[in-house]
Each structure stands twice: as C-alpha cells, then as structure tokens.
N, C-alpha and C positions, 0 to 999 in steps of 0.2 A: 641288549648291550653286548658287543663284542666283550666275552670272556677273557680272550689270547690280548686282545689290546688292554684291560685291566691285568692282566698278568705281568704283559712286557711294562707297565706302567711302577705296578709293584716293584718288579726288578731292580728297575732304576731306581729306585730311592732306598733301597734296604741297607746301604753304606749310611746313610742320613740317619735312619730309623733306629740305626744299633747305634750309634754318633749319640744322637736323642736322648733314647734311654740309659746309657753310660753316665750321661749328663747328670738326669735326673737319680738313678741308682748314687751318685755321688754326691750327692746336697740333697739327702731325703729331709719332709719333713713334718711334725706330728700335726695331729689331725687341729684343723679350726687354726692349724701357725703355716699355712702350705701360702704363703707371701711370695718367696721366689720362685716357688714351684711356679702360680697364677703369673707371673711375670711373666716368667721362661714362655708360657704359651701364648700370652700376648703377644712379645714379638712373633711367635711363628706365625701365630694369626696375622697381624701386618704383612709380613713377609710375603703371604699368601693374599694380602689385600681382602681380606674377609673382616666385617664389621663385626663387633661381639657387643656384649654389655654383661658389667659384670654382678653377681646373683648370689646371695646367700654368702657371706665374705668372700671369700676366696675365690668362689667358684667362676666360671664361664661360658655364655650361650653364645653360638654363630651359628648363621644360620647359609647355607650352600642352595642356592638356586636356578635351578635348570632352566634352560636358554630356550626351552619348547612350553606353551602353555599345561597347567594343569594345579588345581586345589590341592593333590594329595602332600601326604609331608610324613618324613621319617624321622624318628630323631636315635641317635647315636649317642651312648655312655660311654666314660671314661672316670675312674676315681682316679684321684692323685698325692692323697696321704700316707705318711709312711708309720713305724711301730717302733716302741718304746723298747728297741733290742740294739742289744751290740754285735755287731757282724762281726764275724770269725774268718769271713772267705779272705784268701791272698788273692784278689784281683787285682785291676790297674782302676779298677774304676769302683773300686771299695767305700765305702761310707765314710765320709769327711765330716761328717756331725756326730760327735761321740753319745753313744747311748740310744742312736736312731738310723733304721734301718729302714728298706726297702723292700720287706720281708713276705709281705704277700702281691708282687706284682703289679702295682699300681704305676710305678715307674714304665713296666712294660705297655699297660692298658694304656697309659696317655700318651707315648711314643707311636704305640700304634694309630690312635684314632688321628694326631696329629698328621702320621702317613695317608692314612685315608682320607682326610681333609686333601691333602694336596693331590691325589689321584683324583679327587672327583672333583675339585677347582681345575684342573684340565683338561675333565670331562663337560664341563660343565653344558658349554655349548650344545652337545649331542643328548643330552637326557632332560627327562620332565619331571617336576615334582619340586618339591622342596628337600633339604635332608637338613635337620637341624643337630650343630653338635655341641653335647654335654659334656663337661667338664666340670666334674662336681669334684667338695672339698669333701673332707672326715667320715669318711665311709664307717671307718675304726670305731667310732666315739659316739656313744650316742647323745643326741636325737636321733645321729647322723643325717649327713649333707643333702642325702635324696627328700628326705622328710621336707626339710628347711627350702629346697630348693621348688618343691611343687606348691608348698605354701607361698612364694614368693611368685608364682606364675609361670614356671619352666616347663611344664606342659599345654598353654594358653598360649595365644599370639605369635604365629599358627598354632593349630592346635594338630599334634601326630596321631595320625591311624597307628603307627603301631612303635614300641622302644626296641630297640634293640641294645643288650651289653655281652660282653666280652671278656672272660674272667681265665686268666692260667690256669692251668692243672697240671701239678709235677707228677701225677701218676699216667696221663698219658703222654705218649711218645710224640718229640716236634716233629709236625708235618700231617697231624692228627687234630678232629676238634671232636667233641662230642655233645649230644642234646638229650633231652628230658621233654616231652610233655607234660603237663597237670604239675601237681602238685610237686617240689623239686628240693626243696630246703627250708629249713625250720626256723619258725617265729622265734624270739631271744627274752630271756629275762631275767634278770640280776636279781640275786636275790642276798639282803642284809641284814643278819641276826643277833639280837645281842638276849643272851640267855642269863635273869638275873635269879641270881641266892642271897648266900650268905658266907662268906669266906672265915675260912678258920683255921685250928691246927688240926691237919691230918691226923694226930691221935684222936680225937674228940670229933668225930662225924656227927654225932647224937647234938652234938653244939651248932651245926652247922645245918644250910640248908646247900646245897655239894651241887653247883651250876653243870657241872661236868656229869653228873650223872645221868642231869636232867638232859642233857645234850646228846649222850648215848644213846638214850631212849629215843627223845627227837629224828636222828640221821635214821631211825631203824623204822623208825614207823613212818615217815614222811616218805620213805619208799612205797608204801601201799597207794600213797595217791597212784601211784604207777600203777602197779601190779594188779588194785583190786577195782579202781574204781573208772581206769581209762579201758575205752575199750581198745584192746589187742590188734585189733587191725591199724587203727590209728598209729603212728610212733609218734613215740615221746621219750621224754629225758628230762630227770635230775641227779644232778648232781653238786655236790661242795666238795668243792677245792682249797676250802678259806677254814681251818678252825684253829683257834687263839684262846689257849688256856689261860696260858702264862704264869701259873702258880710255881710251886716248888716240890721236891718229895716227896716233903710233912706240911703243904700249907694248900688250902684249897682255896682257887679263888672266887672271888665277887663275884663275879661275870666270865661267859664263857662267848668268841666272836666269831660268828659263822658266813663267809660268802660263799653263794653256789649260782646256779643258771639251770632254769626250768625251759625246755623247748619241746615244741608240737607242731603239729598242720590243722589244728581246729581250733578257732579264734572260740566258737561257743564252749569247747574243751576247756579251753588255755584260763577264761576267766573264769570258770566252774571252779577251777583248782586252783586257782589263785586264793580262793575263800576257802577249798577245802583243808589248805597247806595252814594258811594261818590260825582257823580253826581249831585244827587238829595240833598244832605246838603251845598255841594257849589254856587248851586242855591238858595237855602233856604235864607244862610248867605248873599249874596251878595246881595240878593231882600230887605234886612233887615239894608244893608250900611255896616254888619261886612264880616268877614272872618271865616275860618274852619280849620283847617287840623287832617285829616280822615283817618287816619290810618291802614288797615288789617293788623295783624299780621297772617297770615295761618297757621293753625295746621294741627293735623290729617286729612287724607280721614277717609269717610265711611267702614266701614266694613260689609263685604260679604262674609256669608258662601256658599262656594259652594255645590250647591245641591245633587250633586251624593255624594260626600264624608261626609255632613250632614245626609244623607237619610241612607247609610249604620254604618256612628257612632252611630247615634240613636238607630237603628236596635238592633247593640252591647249592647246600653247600656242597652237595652230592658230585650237582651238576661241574663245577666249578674244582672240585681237589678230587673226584672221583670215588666211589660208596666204599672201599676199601679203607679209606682215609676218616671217615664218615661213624663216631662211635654210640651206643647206647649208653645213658648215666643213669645210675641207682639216685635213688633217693639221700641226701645227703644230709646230716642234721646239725651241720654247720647255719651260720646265718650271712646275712647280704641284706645292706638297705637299698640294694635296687628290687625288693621286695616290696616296699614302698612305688613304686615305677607298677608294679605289676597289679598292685590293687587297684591300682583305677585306671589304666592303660592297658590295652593288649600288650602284652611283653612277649619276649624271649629272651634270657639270659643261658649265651652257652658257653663253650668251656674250649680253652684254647691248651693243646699238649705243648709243655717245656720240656719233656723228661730226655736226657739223654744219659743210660746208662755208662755205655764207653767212657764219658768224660766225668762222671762222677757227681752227675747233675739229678740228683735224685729227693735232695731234702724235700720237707713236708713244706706246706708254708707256714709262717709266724715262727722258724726257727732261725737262730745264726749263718747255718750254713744254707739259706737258701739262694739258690740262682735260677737263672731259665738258659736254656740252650737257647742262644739269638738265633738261630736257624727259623724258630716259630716266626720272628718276622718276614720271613721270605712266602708267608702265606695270610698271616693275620690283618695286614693293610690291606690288599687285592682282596679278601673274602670279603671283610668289612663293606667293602666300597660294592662289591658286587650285589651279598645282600640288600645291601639300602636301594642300591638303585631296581634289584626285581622285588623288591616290595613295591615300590613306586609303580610298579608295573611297564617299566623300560623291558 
C-alpha cells in the first residue's frame, strides 16, 4: 500500500479530526454513561456508510472490508470514556460537563480511529483483508469495557490475527510514537480495608484496643510482601492512598479505612500475594486483640505486547514516519484494560506523542491541566490505517 497516498489521505481530514475531538473533549463522559459519546460515532459510522452493532452498552463494532479477496482481519481500538476531574485548561473546547473531563485522551483515541476509519473506507477498494473497528466503552472503571466486550464476542465473527491500540503519551513529543515488546504494563488491584478495635479516650489506651496502631504496623509490614518475598527482577507495587481515622486528639476510634492498589507482571505472583497480604494483616490485627477484613478487588491483567507482531509494527511505523520518529518504552506500571485484548489475542498497544513544550502542553494524564498538542493527528490516523493494512499483508 502506497504510504505517500495514506499520508496525502491523512492530510486531508486533520481539520475534521481536530473538529472531532474538540467535540468530544467537550461533552466528556464517565465511564458505563458514554451515551452521546456512542451516538456521536454512530453517525460518523453512517456518514461513512459502514454497518456496526452495538456491544457491551455503549460500545461499538464495524467492520472495513477490502475489495481484493482474503480471510485475514485486523481489528483496531479506540476507548471513549472520560474522568471524574474538573478541567482547569482556558480552552474553547474545554469541558461542558462539570466535574468530568477528558483527561487521559480517549476523546483523542476515538477522533483518531474515527480518521482512520474514513481513510481506509477510501482505500478500501485497493487492499485485502478485513480491519475490524473497536470502540469500546469504560476503560476507567472496572470490570472495564475490553473485559465485557470479549465476553460479549468482539473478538469472534471474524475473528483478528492480530489488535492493535493506540494510547497518548504527554511525555513524548507530537510527531513521535513509541513501542514495547513483552511484557509492558502492570496488572491492577484495589485493595479495601477496614481495620477493627476498640475506640476510647486517648488518656486510657490500656482501656482500648487502638485500630490505628494496628494500622501503623500493617502499612509497615505489608511492604515486605514487596521487599522479601517478590522476587526483584519481577516489578511490583503497593501502595495506600486511602487511610481514614477520623478520631479526635483524645479519642481513638472503632475502625481505621484503608484503600491502596497492588500491581505486578506475574499473574502466579499477583495471586500468591493476594493471600500472602491478607494473611499477614489478619495476623497483625489479631496479635494486636483487633480484627481486619482485607479486601481484593481484582482488576486488570498485565498487558503484553507480543513480540513478533510489536517487532514488525514497529518496523511499519519506521517505515511510514521514519526511525528517528520511532521511540523505545520502559516498562510502565500503570494499568490499561486493553490488557485484557492482549491475553488472548496477539496485541500491540503503542503510545502516540502529545507533548509540546513551547505551548505548554506538558501535564501528566488523569490531571486538570491535561491536553494534547492536535499536531499528533497529522500522523495518528495515516499510521493507524497504515499499520492495519501491513498487517494484512497489503
């Protein structure tokens, strides 16, 4: 497939593409409630005369069929949920839904694949294959949407050799993507504690059985799962973010409330310490005269790019925005339920640059001030469409 005619193709629609996302950047909306989100893309889907069906609430499959015969089939992600944040930026296309933002790029990822849908609905005639495209709902939230939507058959009927997604990075510069072989980002798991005593008057400890203390001890030893018992080459992470006294001075209370998030790359790890964490706080609490109850909520797996099918996307993207453009990614221990896509599908999930210093475009994501430099679209629809179609082997 002609690269320079995907390119001039791209070109053309990058006024649309920023149009798009302004849209959606402006009517964000939380995850499992993305209603006019899934609209918005229905018409474009019409628009584009492409048939969908829609999958897991919100979400959306259509499927792009090349005009030359052949079995293979690609399929393409895009999440489209937004975050329980209040935007700060002075844009024109700033957040109209108070208390909900657009904060980690999903607005951008469905703007794009949307671009890419109509670049290879133009192509369609000239390539082989199938390219199926995903529009999934509540990335955010778990089950999350990918879970729900493979359960529902959105890898079945065609069934894709290989997924492709597409994820911002405001630490690399627009105009940049970057990839990961093997192992890439970390399994997720909430974790909820409620640590019981005996509440009293802080003069009279001897009267009391002091939830807080026992909690002290807990945060301090519950890091050993880490330190003594994972092994070091592996990474992993806990951490609490969540603790809730709420006593007084002189008053010590009933219960002490702890949320935190356990994350690894070994599913046989991940449950070993799932039992060693509860364990080890039930012995805590009861050495102490109180009680515990310790909670996992299990999230995401880890996500894993498979290496042949990373090793020749990459190659592509090479081919296509040139090896200078072209970055390596560390291991990240953030989480993505297109990690879910990746256990049972050869995946590649890579990482598209927003960052533009000059303009001041540099927040993290999941914060107020984040944006993307729309410049990333003048490359993120053409790559899209490129890859899919040399996976197909166009």
């Amino acid at each position: 497939m002609n690269k320079e005619k995907i390119q001039e193709l791209s070109s053309n629609i990058f006024s649309e593409v920023v149009a798009n996302r302004r849209h959606l950047h402006a009517h964000p909306e939380l995850s499992f409630e993305e209603e006019q989100t899934s609209a918005f893309i229905a018409k474009k889907l019409d628009e584009l005369g492409l048939q969908y069906e829609h999958m897991a609430g919100n979400g959306l499959v259509a499927l792009i069929k090349g005009g030359k015969p052949s079995d293979k089939v690609v399929a393409l992600r895009a999440d489209m949920d937004a975050l329980p944040i209040t935007e700060t930026n002075e844009v024109p296309y700033r957040s109209q839904n108070t208390g909900v933002m657009h904060a980690c790029g999903h607005d951008a990822h469905t703007s794009s694949l949307l671009g890419t849908a109509k670049i290879l609905t133009q192509l369609k005639n000239d390539f082989a294959g199938t390219v199926k495209l995903i529009f999934q709902p509540a990335e955010e939230k778990l089950p999350g949407g990918a879970s729900l939507m493979i359960k529902e058959g959105v890898l079945e009927n065609p069934k894709p050799q290989a997924v492709l997604g597409q994820h911002v990075m405001p630490l690399i510069e627009a105009g940049k993507v970057g990839f990961r072989a093997g192992k890439y980002m970390a399994s997720t798991d909430e974790i909820y504690v409620t640590v019981k005593g005996k509440g009293g008057h802080g003069a009279q400890p001897q009267s009391n059985i002091d939830p807080v203390i026992i909690t002290a001890h807990m945060l301090t030893a519950l890091q050993t799962i880490i330190s003594r018992y994972n092994d070091p080459k592996s990474p992993s992470v806990l951490s609490f973010g969540k603790v809730i006294a709420n006593g007084a001075t002189n008053v010590i209370p009933n219960e002490v409330y702890l949320e935190g998030t356990f994350r690894t790359m070994d599913e046989a790890w991940r449950a070993d310490a799932h039992k060693k964490m509860k364990k080890m706080a039930e012995n805590i609490a009861e050495a102490f005269g109180g009680s515990v109850d310790f909670n996992i909520m299990k999230g995401y797996p880890f996500l894993i790019n498979e290496e042949k099918l990373t090793a020749a996307t990459r190659a592509h993207a090479e081919d296509y925005l040139g090896k200078e453009n072209v970055l390596d990614l560390d291991i990240w221990m953030a989480a993505e339920d297109f990690a879910y896509y990746s256990q049972v599908a050869d995946s590649c999930f890579y990482r598209l640059g927003t960052r533009n210093e000059k303009r001041g475009i540099i927040s993290s994501v999941h914060t107020p001030t984040f944006d993307v430099e729309e410049d990333a679209f003048k490359i993120s629809t053409g790559l899209m469409a490129y890859l899919a179609l040399k996976q197909l082997g166009n």
